[in-house]
C-alpha positions as CSV (number, residue, x, y, z in Angstrom):
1,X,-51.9,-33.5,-8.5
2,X,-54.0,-34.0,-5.6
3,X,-53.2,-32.8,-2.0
4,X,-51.8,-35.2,-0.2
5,X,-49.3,-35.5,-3.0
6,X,-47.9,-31.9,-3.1
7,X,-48.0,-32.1,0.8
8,X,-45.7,-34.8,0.3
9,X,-43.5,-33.6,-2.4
10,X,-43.2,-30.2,0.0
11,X,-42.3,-32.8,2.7
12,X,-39.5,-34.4,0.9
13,X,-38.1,-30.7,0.0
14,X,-38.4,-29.8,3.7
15,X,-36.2,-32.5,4.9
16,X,-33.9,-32.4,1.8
17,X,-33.4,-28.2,2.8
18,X,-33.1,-29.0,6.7
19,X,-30.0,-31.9,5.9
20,X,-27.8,-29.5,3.6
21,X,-28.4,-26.4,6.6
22,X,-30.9,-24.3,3.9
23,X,-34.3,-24.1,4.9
24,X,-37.2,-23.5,2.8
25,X,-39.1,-21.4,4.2
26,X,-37.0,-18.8,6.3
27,X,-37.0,-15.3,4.3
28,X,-34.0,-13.9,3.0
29,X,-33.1,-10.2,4.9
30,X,-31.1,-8.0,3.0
31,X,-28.2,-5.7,3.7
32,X,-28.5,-2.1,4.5
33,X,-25.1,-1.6,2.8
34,X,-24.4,0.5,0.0
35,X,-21.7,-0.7,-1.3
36,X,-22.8,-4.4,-1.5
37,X,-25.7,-6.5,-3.0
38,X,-25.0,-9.7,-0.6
39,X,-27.3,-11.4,1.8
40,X,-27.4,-11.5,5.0
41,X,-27.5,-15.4,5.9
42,X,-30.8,-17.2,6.8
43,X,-32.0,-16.5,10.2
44,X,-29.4,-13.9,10.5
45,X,-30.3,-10.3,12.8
46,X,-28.9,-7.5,11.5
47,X,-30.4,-6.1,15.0
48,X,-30.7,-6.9,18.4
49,X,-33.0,-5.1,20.7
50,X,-32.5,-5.8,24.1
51,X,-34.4,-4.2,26.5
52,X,-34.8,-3.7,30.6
53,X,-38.5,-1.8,31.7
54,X,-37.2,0.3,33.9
55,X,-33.8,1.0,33.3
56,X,-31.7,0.3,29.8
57,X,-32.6,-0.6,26.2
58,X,-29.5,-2.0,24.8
59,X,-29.3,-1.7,20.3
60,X,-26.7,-4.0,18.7
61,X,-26.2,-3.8,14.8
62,X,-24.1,-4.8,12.3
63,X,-23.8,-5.1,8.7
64,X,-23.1,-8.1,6.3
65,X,-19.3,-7.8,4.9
66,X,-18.5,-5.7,7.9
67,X,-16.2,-6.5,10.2
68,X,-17.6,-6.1,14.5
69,X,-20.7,-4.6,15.5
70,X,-21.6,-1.5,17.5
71,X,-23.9,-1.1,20.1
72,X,-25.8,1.7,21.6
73,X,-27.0,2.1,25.3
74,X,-30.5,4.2,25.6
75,X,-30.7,5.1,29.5
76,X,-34.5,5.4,30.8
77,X,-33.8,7.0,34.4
78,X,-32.5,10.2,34.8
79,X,-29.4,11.2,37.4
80,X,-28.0,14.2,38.6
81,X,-24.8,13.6,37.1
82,X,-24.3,11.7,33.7
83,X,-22.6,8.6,34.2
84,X,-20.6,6.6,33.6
85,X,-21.3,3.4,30.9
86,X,-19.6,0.4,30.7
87,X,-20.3,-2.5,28.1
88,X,-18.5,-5.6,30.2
89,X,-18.3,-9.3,28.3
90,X,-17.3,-11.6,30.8
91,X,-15.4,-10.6,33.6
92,X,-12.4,-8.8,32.3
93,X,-13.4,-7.2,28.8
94,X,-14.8,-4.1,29.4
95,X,-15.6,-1.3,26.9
96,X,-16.3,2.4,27.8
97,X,-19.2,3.6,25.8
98,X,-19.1,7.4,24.5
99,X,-22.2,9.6,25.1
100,X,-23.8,11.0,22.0
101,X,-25.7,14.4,21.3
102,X,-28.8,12.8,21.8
103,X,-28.3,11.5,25.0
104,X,-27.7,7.7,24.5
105,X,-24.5,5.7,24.8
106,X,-22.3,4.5,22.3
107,X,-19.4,2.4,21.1
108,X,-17.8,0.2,18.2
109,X,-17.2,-3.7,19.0
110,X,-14.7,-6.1,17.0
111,X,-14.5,-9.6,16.3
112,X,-11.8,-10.0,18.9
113,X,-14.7,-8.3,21.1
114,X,-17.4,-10.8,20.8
115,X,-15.3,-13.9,20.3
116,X,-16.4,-16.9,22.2
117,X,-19.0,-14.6,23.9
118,X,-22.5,-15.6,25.0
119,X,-23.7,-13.0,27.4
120,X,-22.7,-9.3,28.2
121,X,-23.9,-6.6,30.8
122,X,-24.4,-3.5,30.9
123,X,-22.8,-1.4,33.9
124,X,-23.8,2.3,35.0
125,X,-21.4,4.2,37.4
126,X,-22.7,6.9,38.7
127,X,-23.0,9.3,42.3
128,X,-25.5,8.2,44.1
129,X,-27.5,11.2,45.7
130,X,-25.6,12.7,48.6
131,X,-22.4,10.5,47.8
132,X,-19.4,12.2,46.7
133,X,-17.5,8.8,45.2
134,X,-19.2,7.0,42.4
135,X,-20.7,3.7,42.7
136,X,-22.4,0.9,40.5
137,X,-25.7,1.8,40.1
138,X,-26.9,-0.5,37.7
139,X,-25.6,-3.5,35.8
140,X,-28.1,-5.7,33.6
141,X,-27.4,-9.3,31.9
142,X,-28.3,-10.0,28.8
143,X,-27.8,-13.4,26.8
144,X,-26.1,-12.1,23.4
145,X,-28.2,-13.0,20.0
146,X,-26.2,-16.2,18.4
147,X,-25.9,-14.1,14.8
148,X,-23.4,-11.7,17.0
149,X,-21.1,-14.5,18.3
150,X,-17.9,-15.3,16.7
C-alpha cells in the first residue's frame, strides 16, 4: 500500500470515530481506584489544577465510579490569623472548606454540588491588619473543567 492510500484509509477511520463520539487518537487514562478496572472516558480529567500567581492554587479530583469530587484550596500568602475558606458555586451555594494538618483547605463536593455548574470562586475571610471584624480578602473565579459538570 502506498502513502497516500493509508493516509486515506486513516482518514475514513478518523471521520468514522468523530460521527459515533470515539476518537482515534485520544489516549485512554486509567483509574486510580482500587477496587475497579474501568476507564475513565476519553478526554476525561481525573484532575484539575487551577491556579492564581499570587494568591490560591485550587486541586479538584475525582475518581471514576465515584460519586462527587473533592477539592483542595493551597493558600500562597500568609495572614496573621488563619481564615476563613469558602468554595462558592454561583451565588447561593457555598461550601466551608476544613483546614488540614498541612496547612491547605479542604472539602468533599456531590453531584447535587456541581450540577448545572460552569464556574466557582474561591472566597478568603479573613482580619485584615488592625481590623477587629473580618472581611473578604480575596475571592478568585475560575471556569470549572467540563469533565466536573453534571
Amino acid at each position: 500500500m502506498n502513502f497516500s492510500k493509508k493516509m486515506k484509509n486513516f482518514a475514513m477511520l478518523s471521520v468514522a470515530c468523530m460521527s459515533t463520539g470515539l476518537t482515534a487518537l485520544a489516549p485512554v487514562v486509567s483509574a486510580n481506584t482500587a477496587e475497579s478496572n474501568t476507564y475513565v472516558k476519553y478526554n476525561t480529567r481525573e484532575t484539575a489544577n487551577y491556579t492564581r500567581n499570587s494568591y490560591v492554587d485550587v486541586k479538584l479530583t475525582q475518581q471514576t465510579g465515584v460519586p462527587g469530587a473533592q477539592v483542595e484550596v493551597f493558600l500562597k500568602q500568609y495572614y496573621d490569623e488563619a481564615p476563613d475558606v469558602y468554595f462558592v458555586f454561583g451565588e447561593h451555594n457555598c461550601i466551608p472548606l476544613e483546614r488540614t494538618a498541612s496547612g491547605s483547605y479542604i472539602a468533599n463536593l456531590t453531584d447535587e454540588d456541581l450540577k448545572g455548574s460552569k464556574d466557582f470562586h474561591v472566597e478568603i475571610i479573613s482580619k485584615i491588619p488592625y481590623g477587629t471584624h473580618k472581611h473578604i480578602v480575596e475571592s478568585k473565579s475560575f471556569k470549572l473543567e467540563s469533565s466536573f459538570r453534571r
